[in-house]
C-alpha positions in Angstrom: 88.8 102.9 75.7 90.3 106.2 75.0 94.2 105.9 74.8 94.4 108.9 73.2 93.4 110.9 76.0 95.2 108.5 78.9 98.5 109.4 76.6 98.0 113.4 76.8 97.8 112.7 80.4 100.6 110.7 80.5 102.4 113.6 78.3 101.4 116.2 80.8 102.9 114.2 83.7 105.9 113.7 81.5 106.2 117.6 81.2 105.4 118.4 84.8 108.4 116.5 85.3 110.8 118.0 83.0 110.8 115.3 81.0 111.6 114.8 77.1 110.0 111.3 77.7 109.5 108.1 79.0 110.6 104.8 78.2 107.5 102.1 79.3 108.6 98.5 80.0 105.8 97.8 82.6 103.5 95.7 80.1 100.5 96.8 82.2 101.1 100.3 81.7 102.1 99.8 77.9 98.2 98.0 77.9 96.7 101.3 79.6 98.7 103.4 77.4 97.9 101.8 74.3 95.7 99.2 74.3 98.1 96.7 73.0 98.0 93.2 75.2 100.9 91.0 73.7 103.1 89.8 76.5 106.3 91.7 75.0 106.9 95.4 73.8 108.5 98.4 74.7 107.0 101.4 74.4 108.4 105.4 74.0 106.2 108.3 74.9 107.5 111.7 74.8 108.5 114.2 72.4 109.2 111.1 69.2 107.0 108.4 70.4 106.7 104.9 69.5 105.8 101.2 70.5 108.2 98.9 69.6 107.0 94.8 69.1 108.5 91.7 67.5 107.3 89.5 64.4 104.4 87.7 66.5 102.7 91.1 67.2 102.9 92.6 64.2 98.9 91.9 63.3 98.0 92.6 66.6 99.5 95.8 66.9 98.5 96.9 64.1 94.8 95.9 64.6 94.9 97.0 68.5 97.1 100.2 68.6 95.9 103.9 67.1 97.4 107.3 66.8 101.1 106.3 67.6 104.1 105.2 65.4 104.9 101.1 65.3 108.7 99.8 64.9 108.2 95.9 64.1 111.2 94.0 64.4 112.0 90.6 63.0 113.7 89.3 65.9 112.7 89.5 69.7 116.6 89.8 70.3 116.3 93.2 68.2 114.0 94.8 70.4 116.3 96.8 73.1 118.8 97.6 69.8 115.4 99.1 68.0 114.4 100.7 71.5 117.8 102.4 71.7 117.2 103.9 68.0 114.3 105.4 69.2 115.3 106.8 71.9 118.4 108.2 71.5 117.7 110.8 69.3 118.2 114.5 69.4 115.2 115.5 71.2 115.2 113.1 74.0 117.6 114.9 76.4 116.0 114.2 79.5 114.6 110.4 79.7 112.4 109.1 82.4 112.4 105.4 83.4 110.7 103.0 85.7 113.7 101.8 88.1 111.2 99.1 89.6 110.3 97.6 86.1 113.6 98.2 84.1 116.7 95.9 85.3 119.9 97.1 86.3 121.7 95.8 83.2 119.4 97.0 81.0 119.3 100.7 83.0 123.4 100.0 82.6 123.7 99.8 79.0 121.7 102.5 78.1 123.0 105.0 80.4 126.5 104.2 79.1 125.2 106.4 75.9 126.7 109.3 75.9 124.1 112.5 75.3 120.5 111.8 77.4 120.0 112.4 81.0 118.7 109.6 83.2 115.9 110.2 85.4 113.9 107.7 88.1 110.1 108.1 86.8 108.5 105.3 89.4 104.8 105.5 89.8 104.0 107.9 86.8 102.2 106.0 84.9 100.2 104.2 87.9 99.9 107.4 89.4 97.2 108.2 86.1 95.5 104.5 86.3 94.6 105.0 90.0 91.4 106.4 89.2 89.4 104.9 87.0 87.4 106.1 83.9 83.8 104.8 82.8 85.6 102.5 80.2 87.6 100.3 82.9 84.3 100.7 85.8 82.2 98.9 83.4 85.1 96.2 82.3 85.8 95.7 85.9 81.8 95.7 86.9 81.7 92.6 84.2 84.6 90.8 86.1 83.2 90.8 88.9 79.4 89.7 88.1 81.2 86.7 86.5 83.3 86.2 89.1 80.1 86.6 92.0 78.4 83.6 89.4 81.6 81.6 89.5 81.4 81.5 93.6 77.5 80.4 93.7 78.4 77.9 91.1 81.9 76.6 93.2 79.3 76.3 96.4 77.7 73.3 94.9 81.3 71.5 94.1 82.5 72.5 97.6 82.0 69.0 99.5 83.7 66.4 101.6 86.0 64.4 99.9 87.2 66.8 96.8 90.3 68.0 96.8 91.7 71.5 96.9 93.0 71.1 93.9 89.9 69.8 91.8 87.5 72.5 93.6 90.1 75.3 92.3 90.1 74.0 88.5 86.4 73.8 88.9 86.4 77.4 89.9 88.6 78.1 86.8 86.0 76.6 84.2 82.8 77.8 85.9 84.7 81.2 85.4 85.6 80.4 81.6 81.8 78.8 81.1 81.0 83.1 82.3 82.6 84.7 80.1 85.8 85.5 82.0 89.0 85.5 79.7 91.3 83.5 82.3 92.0 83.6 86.2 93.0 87.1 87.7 95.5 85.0 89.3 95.8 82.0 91.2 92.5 80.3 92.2 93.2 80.1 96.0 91.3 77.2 98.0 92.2 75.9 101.5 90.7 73.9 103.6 90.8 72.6 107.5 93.7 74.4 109.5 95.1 75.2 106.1 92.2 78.0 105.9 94.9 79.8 108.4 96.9 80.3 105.4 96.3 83.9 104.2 97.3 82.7 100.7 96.8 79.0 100.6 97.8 77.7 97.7 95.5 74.5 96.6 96.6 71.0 97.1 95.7 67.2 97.4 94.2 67.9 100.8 90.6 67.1 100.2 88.0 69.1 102.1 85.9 67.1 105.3 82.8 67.7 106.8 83.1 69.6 109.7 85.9 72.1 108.4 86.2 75.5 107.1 87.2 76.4 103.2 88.5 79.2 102.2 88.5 80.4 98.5 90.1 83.6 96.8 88.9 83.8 92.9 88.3 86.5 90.3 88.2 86.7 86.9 89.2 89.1 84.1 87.7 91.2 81.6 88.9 92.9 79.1 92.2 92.9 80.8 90.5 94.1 84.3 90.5 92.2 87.4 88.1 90.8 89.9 88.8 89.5 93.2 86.6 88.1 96.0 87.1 86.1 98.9 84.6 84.4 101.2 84.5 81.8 104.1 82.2 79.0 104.4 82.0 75.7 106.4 81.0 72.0 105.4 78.3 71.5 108.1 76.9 72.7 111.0 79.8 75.5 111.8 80.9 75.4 115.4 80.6 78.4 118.0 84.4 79.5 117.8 83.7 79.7 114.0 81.0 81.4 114.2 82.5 83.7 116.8 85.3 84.7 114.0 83.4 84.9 111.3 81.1 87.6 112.9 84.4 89.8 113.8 85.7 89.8 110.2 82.5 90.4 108.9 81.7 93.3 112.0 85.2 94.6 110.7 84.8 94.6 107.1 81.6 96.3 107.2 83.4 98.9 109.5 85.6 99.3 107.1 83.3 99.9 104.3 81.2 102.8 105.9 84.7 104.6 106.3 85.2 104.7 102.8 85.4 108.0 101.1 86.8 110.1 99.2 89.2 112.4 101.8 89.9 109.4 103.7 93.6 108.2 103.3 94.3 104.5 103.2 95.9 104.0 106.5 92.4 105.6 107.9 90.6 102.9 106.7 93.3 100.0 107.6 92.6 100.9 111.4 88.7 100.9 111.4 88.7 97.3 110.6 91.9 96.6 112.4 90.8 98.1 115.1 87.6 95.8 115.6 89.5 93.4 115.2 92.4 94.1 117.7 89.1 94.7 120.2 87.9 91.4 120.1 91.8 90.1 120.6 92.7 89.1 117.3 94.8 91.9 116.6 97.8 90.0 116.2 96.3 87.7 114.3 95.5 89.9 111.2 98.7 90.7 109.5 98.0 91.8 105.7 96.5 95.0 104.8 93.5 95.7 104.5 93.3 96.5 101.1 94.8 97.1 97.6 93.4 98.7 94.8 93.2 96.9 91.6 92.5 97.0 87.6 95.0 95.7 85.4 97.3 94.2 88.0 96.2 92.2 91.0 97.7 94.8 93.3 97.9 98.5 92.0 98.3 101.1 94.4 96.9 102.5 96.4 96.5 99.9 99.6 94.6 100.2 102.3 97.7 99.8 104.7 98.8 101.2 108.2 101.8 102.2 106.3 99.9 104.8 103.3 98.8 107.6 103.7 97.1 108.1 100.4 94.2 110.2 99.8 91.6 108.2 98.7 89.7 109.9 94.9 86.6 108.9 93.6 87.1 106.3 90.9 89.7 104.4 92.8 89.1 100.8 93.0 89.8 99.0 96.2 89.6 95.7 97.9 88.5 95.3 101.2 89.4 92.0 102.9 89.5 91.8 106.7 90.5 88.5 108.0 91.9 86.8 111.5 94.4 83.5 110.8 94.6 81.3 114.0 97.4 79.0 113.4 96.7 75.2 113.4 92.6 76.0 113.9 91.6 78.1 110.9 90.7 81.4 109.7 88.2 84.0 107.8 88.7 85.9 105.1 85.9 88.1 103.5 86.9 90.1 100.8 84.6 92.9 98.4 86.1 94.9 95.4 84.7 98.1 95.5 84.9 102.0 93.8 85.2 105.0 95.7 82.8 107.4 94.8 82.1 111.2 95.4 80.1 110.3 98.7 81.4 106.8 99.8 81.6 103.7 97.8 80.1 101.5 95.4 80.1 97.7 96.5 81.0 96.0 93.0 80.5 92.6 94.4 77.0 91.2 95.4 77.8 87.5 96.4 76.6 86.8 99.7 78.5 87.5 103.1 75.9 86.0 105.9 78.0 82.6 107.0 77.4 79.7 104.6 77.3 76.1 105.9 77.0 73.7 103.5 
């Protein structure tokens, strides 16, 4: 991946915004910055750069990270000290910082400084990793043709008398056996009335003939996230279930065919809400309809009644309809998908006709 080039992006923002530079604690965005992947660094960009890492990531800085100055520290507890060295130097006189990833007594301390201006900088960095580049497409392609293998293999240890639990560890290692590095996040599986649990975590429950399961997996590449969703039953499924599973499915596929680039995200939200609310569900779908993903699980933008964002090509989006009856069950049916110059390219090919096993 070229870092290089995501930094002079990052560096034109940083100007655009009358910045000297920009201090980088979101480990995400340190990642898309620099390639680095250790769980702990701080990173400067700007007019005197530098990444700043502990002891345990000195090899793996230096092996992962190109074209910008290291300062290795002995100590994790010397990190913010080092930090402050380099940034509080003569040409940093106007310092951007991340407000929702920086904490208030860290913000404190640093602002107590006398010399640099202090300036909110939310979103700048995920304002360039919205759209995607070829590098992250194909990383995020291979997430989710492991992830799409995962599911066929989970539909053979879906049956009565598993638990929730044991079908999502399965999920895990059929994921691992694929290549996938770990989860993209929690292996969701519910089962029963639980299935009316938009995120339902796994328990001892164990799944019975006759019921509904719901699972919500993905795994990761590279750093890049997949996420899929689907909805199937343990037998014959009964007419009511049926009857759901054809809106969500009606809405989802509304959805889809509204995606392009021009479209903002709320535009989207209300196709498939819409069908939805027709069929008298409306209250019953309550999440948004979307969010985009890459690194993190839930980037911006969303598909959301409440943003307005224009949708580019190369933004990567979920699209996940569902209706949650409480105390009867529900349907999810989820695709990760890329906008592209004249609609949208599905990156998920598992199956979506109704699935009774």
């Amino acid at each position: 991946m070229d870092y290089a080039a995501r930094r002079d992006r990052a560096l034109a923002a940083i100007d655009a915004a009358e910045l000297d530079a920009l201090l980088v604690t979101r480990m995400t965005n340190i990642r898309y910055l620099t390639g680095f992947s250790g769980s702990t660094g701080l990173l400067v960009l700007g007019a005197e750069p530098a990444l700043v890492v502990d002891f345990r990531y000195r090899s793996q800085a230096q092996r992962q990270v190109e074209g910008l100055p290291l300062r290795i520290v002995d100590s994790v507890f010397q990190l913010w000290p080092e930090l402050e060295r380099a940034l509080l130097v003569g040409a940093h006189k106007r310092i951007g910082f991340d407000g929702d990833h920086l904490s208030a007594t860290r913000y404190l301390a640093l602002a107590a400084h006398d010399g640099p201006r202090w300036q909110q900088a939310a979103g700048l960095v995920e304002r360039l990793r919205a759209c995607k580049d070829a590098a992250e497409l194909a990383a995020l392609r291979q997430a989710m043709a492991i992830t799409d293998g995962a599911w066929e293999d989970a539909l053979g240890a879906l049956r009565p008398g598993v638990t929730e639990l044991h079908c999502s560890g399965q999920i895990e290692l059929f994921q691992r056996d694929r290549g996938g590095e770990k989860a993209a996040s929690d292996i969701l599986v519910s089962s029963g009335p639980r299935t009316a649990l938009p995120h339902g975590t796994p328990t001892e429950r164990e799944l019975a003939a006759g019921e509904p399961v719901m699972t919500d997996l993905g795994a990761v590449v590279d750093g890049y996230l997949g996420d899929l969703t689907r909805t199937v039953h343990l037998g014959p499924a009964p007419d009511d279930f049926r009857e759901l599973y054809a809106i969500v499915l009606e809405a989802q596929q509304q959805a889809l065919d509204a995606l392009a680039p021009g479209k903002r995200g709320c535009d989207v939200d209300a196709v498939a809400r819409g069908v939805i609310a027709d069929a008298g569900h409306g209250e019953r779908f309550g999440h948004s309809l979307g969010h985009a993903i890459g690194l993190d699980n839930h980037e911006a933008p969303l598909l959301s009644p409440f943003n307005e964002t224009v949708l580019e090509p190369g933004m990567v989006t979920t699209v996940e309809p569902g209706i949650y009856v409480p105390g009867r069950g529900g349907v999810r049916i989820e695709d990760t998908v890329v906008v592209t110059e004249t609609g949208y390219e599905n990156l998920t090919s598992s199956r979506k006709e109704l699935i009774e096993l």
